[in-house]
TITIDREN-17764 format. One record per residue: residue number from 1; x, y, z of N, C-alpha, C, O in turn. Coordinates in nm, 3 decimals. Layout:
<atoms>
ATOM   pos       n_x       n_y       n_z      ca_x      ca_y      ca_z       c_x       c_y       c_z       o_x       o_y       o_z
ATOM   NUM         X         Y         Z         X         Y         Z         X         Y         Z         X         Y         Z
...
</atoms>
This chain:
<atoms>
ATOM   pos       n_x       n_y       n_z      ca_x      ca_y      ca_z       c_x       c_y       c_z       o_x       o_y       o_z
ATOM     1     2.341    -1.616     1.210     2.286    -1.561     1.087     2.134    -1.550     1.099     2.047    -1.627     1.141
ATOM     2     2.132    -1.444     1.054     1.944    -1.426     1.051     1.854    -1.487     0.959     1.896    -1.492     0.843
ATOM     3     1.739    -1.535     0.980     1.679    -1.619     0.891     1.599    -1.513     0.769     1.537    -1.407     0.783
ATOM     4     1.635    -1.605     0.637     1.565    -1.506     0.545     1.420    -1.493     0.585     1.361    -1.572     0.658
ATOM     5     1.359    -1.367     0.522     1.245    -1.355     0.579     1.162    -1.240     0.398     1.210    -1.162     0.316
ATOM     6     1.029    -1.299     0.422     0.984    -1.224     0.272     0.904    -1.113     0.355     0.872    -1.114     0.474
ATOM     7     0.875    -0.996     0.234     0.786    -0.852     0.262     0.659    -0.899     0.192     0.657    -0.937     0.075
ATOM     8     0.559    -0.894     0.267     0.445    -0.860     0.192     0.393    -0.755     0.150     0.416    -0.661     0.227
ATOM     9     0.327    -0.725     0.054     0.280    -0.543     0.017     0.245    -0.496     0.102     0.247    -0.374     0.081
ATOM    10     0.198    -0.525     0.223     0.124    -0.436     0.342     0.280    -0.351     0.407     0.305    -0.241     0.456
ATOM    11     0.356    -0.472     0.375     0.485    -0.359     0.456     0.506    -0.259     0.420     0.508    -0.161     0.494
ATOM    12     0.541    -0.254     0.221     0.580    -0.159     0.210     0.515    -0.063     0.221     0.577     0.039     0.250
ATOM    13     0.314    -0.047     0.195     0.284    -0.012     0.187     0.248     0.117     0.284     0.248     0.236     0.254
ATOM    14     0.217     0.053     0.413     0.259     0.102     0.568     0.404     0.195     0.571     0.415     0.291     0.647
ATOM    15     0.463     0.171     0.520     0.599     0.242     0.535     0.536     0.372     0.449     0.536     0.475     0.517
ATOM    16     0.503     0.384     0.367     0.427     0.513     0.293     0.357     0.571     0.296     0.355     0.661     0.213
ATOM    17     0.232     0.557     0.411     0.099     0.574     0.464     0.115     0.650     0.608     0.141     0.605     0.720
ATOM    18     0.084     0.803     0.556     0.144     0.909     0.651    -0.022     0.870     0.787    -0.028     0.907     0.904
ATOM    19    -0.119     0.796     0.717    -0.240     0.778     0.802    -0.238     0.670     0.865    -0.326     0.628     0.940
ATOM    20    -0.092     0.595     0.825    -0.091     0.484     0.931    -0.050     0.415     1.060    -0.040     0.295     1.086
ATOM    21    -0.023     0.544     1.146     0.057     0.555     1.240     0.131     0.471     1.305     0.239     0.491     1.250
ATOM    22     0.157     0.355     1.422     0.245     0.312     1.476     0.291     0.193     1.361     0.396     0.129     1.363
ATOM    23     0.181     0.184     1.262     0.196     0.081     1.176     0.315     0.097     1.106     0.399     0.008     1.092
ATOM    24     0.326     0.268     1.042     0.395     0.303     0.980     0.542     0.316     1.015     0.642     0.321     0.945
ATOM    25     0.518     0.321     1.175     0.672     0.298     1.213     0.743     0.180     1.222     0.865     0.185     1.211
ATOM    26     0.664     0.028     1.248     0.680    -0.086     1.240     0.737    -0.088     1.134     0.857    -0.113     1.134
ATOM    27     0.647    -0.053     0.976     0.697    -0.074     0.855     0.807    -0.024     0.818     0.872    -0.088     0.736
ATOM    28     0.844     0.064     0.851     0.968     0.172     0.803     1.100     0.096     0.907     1.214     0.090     0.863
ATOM    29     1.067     0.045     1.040     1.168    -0.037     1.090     1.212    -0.177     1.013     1.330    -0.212     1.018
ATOM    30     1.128    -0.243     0.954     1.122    -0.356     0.905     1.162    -0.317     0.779     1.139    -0.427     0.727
ATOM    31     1.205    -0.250     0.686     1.217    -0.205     0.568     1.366    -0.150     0.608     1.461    -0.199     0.546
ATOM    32     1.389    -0.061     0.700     1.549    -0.052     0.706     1.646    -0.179     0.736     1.758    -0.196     0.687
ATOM    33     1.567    -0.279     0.842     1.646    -0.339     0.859     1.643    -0.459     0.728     1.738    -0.535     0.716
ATOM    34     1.539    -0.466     0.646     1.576    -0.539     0.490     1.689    -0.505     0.446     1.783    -0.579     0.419
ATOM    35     1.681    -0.353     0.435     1.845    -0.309     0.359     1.954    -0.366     0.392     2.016    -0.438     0.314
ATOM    36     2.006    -0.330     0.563     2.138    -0.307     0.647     2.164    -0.490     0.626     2.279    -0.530     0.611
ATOM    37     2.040    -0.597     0.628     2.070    -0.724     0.663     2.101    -0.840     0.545     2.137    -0.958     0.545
ATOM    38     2.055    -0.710     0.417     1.995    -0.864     0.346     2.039    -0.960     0.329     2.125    -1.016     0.262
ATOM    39     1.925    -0.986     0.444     1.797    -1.115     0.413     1.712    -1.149     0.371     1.682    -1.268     0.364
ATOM    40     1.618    -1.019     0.312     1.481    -1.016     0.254     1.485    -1.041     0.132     1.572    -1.026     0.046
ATOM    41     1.335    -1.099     0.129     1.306    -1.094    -0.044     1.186    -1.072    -0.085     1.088    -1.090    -0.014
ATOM    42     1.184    -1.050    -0.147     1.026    -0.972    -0.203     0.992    -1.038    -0.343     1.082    -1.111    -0.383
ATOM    43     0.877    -1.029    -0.429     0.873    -1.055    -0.541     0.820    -0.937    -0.646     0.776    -0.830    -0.604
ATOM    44     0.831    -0.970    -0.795     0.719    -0.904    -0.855     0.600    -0.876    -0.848     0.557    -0.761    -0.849
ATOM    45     0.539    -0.965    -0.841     0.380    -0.934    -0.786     0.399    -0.838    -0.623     0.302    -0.770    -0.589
ATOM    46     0.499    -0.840    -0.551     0.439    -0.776    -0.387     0.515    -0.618    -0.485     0.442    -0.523    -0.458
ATOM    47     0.621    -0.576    -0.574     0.674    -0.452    -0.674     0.568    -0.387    -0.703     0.554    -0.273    -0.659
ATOM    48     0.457    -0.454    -0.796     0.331    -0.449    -0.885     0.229    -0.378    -0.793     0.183    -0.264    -0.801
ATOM    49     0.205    -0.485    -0.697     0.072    -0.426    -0.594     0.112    -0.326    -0.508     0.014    -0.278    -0.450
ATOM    50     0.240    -0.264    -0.470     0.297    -0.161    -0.398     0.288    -0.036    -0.514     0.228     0.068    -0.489
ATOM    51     0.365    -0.063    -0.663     0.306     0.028    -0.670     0.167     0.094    -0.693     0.147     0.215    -0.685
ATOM    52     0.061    -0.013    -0.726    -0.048     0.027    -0.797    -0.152     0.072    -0.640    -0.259     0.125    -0.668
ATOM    53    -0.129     0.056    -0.523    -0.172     0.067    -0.450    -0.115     0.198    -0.351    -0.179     0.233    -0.253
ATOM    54    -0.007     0.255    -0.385     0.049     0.382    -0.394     0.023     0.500    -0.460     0.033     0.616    -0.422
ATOM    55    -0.022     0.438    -0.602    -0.069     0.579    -0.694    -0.209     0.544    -0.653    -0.259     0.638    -0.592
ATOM    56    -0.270     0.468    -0.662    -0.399     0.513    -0.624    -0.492     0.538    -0.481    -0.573     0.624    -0.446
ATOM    57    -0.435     0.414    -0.418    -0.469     0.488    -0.263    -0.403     0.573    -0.236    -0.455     0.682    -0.260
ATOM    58    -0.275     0.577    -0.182    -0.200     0.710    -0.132    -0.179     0.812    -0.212    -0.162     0.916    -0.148
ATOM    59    -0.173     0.828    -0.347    -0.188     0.942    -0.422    -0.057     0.988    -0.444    -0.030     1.106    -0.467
ATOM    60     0.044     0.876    -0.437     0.172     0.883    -0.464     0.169     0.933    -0.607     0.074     0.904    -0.678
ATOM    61     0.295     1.027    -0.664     0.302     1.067    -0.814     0.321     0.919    -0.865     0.360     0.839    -0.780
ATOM    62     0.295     0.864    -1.016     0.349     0.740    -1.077     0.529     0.789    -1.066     0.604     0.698    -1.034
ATOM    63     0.569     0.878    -1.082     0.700     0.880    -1.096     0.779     0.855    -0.938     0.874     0.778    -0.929
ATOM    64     0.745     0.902    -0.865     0.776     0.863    -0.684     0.751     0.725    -0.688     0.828     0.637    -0.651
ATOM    65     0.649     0.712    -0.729     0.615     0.556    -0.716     0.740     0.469    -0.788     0.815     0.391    -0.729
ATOM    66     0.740     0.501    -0.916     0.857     0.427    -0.990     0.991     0.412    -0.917     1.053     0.307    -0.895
ATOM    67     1.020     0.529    -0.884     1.154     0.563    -0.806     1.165     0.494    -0.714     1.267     0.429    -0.693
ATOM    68     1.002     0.494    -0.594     1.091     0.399    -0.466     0.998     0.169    -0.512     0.972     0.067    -0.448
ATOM    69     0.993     0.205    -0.615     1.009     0.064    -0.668     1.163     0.022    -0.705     1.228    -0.050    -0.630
ATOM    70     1.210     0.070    -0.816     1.359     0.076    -0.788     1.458     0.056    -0.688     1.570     0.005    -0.700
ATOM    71     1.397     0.106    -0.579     1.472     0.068    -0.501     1.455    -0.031    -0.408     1.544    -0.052    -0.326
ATOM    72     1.321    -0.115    -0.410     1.283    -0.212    -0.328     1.325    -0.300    -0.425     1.354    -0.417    -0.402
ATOM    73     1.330    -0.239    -0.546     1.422    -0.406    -0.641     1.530    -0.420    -0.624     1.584    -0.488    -0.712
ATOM    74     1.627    -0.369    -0.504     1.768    -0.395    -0.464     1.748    -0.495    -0.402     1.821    -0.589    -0.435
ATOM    75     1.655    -0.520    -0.300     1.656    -0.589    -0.231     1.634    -0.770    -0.313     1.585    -0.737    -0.421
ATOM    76     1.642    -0.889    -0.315     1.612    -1.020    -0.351     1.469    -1.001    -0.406     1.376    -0.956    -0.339
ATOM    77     1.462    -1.042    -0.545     1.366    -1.045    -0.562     1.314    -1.199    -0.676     1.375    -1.254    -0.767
ATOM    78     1.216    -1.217    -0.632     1.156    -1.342    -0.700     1.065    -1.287    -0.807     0.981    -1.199    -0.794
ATOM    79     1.111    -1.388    -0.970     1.043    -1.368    -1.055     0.951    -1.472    -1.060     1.014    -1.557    -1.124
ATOM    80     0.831    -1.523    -1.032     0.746    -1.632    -1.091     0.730    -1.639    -1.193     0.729    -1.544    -1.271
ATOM    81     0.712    -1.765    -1.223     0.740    -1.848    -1.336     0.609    -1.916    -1.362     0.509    -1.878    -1.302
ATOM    82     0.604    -2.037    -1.467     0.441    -2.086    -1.488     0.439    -2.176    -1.387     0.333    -2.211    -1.335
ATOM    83     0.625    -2.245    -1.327     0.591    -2.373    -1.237     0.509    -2.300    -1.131     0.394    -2.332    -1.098
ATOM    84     0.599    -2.171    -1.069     0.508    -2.138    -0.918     0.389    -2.062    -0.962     0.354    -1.985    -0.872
ATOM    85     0.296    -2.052    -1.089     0.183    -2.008    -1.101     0.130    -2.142    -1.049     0.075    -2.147    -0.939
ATOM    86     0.150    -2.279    -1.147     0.087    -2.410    -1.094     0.082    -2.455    -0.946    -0.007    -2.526    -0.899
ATOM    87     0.197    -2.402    -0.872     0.222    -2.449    -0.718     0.161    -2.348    -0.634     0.157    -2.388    -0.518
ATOM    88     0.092    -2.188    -0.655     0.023    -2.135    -0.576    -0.116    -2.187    -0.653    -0.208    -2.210    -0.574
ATOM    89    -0.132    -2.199    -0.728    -0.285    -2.274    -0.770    -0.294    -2.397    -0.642    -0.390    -2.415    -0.567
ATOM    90    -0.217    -2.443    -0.643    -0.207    -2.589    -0.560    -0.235    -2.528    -0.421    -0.336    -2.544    -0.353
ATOM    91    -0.106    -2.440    -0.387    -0.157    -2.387    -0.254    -0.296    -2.308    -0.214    -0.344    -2.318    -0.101
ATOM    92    -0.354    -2.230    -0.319    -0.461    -2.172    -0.317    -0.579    -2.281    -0.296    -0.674    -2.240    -0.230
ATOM    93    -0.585    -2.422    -0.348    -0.681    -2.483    -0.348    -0.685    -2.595    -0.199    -0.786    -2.645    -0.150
ATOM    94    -0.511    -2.616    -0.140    -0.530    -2.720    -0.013    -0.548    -2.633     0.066    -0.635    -2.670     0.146
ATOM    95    -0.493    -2.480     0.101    -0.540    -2.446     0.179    -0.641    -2.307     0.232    -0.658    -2.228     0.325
ATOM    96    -0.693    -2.348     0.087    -0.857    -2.228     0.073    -0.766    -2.076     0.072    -0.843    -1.980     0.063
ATOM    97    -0.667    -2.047     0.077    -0.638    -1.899     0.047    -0.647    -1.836    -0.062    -0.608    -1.886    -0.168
ATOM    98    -0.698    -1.718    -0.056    -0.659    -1.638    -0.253    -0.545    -1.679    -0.300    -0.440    -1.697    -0.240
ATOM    99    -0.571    -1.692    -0.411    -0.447    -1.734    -0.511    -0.359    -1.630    -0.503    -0.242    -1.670    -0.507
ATOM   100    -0.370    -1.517    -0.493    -0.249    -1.421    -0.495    -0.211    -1.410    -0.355    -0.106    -1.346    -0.348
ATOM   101    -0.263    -1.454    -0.216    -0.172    -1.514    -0.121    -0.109    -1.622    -0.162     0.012    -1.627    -0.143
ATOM   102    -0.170    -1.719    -0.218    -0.063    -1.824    -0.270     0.059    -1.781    -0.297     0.167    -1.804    -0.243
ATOM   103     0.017    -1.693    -0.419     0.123    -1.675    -0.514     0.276    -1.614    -0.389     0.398    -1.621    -0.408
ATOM   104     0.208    -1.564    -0.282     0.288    -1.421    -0.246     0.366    -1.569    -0.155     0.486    -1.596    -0.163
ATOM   105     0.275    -1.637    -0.083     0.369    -1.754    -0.014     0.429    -1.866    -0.118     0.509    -1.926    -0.047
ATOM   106     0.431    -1.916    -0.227     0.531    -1.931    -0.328     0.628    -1.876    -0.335     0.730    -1.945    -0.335
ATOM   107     0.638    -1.750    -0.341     0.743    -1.713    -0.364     0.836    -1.660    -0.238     0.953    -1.624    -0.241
ATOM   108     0.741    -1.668    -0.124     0.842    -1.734    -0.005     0.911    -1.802     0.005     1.023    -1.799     0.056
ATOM   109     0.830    -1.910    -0.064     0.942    -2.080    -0.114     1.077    -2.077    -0.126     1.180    -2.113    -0.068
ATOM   110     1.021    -1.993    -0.264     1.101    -1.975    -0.361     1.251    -1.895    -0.309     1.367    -1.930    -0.331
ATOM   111     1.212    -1.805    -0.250     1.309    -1.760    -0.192     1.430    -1.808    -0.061     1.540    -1.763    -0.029
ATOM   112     1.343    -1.923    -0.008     1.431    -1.972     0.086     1.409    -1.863     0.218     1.501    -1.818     0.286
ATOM   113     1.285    -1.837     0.234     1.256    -1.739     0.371     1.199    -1.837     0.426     1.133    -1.925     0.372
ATOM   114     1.241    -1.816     0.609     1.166    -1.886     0.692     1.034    -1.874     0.721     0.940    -1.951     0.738
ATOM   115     1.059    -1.712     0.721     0.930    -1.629     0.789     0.883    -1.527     0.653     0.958    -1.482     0.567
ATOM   116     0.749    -1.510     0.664     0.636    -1.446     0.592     0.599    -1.299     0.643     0.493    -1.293     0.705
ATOM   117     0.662    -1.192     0.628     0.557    -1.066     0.719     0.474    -1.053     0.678     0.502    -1.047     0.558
ATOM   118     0.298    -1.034     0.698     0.206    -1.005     0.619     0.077    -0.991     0.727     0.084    -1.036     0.841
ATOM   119    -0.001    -0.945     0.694    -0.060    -0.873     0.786    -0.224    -0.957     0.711    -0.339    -0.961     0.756
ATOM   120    -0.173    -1.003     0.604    -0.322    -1.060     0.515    -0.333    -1.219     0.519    -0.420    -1.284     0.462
ATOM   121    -0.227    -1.269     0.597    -0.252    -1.424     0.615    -0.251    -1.451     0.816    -0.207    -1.382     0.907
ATOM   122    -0.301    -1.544     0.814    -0.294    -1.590     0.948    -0.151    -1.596     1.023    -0.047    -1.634     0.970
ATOM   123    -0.165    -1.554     1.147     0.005    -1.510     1.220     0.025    -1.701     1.267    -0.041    -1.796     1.307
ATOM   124     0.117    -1.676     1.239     0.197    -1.846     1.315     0.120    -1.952     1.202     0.128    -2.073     1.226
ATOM   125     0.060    -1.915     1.102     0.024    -2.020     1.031     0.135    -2.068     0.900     0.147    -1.985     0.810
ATOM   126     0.217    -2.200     0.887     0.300    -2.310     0.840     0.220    -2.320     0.720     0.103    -2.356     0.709
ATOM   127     0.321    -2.274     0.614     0.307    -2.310     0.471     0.438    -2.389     0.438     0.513    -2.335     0.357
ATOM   128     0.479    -2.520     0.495     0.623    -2.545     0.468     0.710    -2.530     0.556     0.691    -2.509     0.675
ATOM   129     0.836    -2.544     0.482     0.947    -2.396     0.578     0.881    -2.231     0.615     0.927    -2.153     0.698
ATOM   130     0.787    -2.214     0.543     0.751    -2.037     0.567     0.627    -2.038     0.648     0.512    -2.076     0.624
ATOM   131     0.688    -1.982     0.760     0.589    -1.945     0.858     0.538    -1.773     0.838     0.595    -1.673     0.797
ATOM   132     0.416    -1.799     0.883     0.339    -1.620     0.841     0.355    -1.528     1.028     0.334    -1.567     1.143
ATOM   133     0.383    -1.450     0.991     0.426    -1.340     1.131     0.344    -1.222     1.106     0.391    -1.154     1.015
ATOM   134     0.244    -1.180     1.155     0.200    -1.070     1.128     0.267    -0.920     1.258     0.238    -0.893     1.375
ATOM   135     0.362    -0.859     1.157     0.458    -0.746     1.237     0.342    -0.667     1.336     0.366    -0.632     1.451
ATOM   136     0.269    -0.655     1.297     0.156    -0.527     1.361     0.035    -0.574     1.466    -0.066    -0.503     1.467
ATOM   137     0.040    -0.699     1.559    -0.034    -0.738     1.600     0.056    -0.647     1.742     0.173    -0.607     1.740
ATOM   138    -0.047    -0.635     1.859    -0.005    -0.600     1.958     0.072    -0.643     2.068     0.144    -0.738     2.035
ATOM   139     0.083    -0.613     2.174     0.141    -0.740     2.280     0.071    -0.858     2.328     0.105    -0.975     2.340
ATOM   140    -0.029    -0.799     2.351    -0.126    -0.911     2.339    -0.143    -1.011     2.283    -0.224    -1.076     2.350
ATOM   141    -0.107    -1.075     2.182    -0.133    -1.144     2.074    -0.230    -1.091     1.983    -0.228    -1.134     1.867
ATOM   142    -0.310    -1.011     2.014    -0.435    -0.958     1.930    -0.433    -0.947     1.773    -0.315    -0.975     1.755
ATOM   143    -0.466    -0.932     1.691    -0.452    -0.891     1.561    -0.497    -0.731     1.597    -0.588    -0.689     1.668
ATOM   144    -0.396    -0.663     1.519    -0.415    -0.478     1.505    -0.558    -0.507     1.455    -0.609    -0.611     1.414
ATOM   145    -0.610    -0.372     1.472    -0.709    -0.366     1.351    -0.660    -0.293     1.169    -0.580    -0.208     1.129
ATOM   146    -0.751    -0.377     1.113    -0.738    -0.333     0.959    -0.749    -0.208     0.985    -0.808    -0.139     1.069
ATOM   147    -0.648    -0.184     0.854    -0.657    -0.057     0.772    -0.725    -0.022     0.644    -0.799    -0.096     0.580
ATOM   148    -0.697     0.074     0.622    -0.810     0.080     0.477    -0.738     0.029     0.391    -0.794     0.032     0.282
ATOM   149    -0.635    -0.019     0.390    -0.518    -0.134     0.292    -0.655    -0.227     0.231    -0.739    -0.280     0.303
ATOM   150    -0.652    -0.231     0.122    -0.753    -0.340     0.024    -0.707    -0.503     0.035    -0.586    -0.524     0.021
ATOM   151    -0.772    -0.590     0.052    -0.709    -0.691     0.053    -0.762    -0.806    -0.096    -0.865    -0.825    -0.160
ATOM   152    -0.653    -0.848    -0.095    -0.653    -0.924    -0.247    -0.769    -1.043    -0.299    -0.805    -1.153    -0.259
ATOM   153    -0.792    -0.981    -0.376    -0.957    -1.102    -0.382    -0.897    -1.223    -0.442    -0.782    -1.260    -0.462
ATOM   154    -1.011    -1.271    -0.462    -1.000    -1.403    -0.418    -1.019    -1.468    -0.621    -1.016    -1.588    -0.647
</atoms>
């Protein structure tokens, strides 16, 4: 059995980003195989920042946007609550990350994923059971370089 595993917004986002080339194929692989396996889980907040980062960076219609939200809500999704607002506060403060990485590895927790895809936290870095994997680094070990993807303040 395959280990659950959470999406961070960079995935989906990459999967939609006709300017993001091999990235975009990574993402769109990692997004089919969410469907065919589920295992994945995603939350509200990674719904929220996909779409708001669709209509306005990519210039997605709000209604396209709505539509392929819908359908990433097939997949497992985590609602936070006030406990895991208090427990990414916690995580945000032991281990210096933005609170809305917190939040996004909370609800890793929460979900019972091993693994983290995300391209905005450190690769191989242990929050728990949830380890962070960044899909888009090269063979090398290297980190890709950023994209014009915004990253979540702090």
């Amino acid at each position: 059995m395959s280990s659950r595993v959470f999406l961070d917004t960079n995935i989906l986002v990459y999967a939609d980003d006709a300017d993001a080339g091999h990235k975009r194929e990574i993402a769109r692989e990692l997004l089919l195989g969410a469907f065919r396996s589920e295992v994945a889980a995603l939350s509200t907040q990674v719904l929220s920042e996909f779409f708001v980062i669709s209509t306005r960076k990519l210039g997605v219609a709000p209604a396209e946007a709505q539509r392929k939200v819908e359908l990433l809500a097939g997949l497992d999704v985590v609602r936070p609550g006030a406990d895991d607002v208090l427990a990414a506060i916690d995580l945000h403060r032991l281990h210096r990350i933005s609170y809305w990485d917190a939040l996004v590895v909370r609800s890793a927790q929460v979900a019972g994923c091993q693994r983290l895809l995300s391209e905005d936290l450190g690769h191989g870095v242990r929050y728990g059971q949830v380890v962070v994997e960044n899909p888009f680094r090269d063979q090398s070990g290297e980190r890709s370089p950023r994209s014009r993807l915004p990253r979540r303040k702090q």
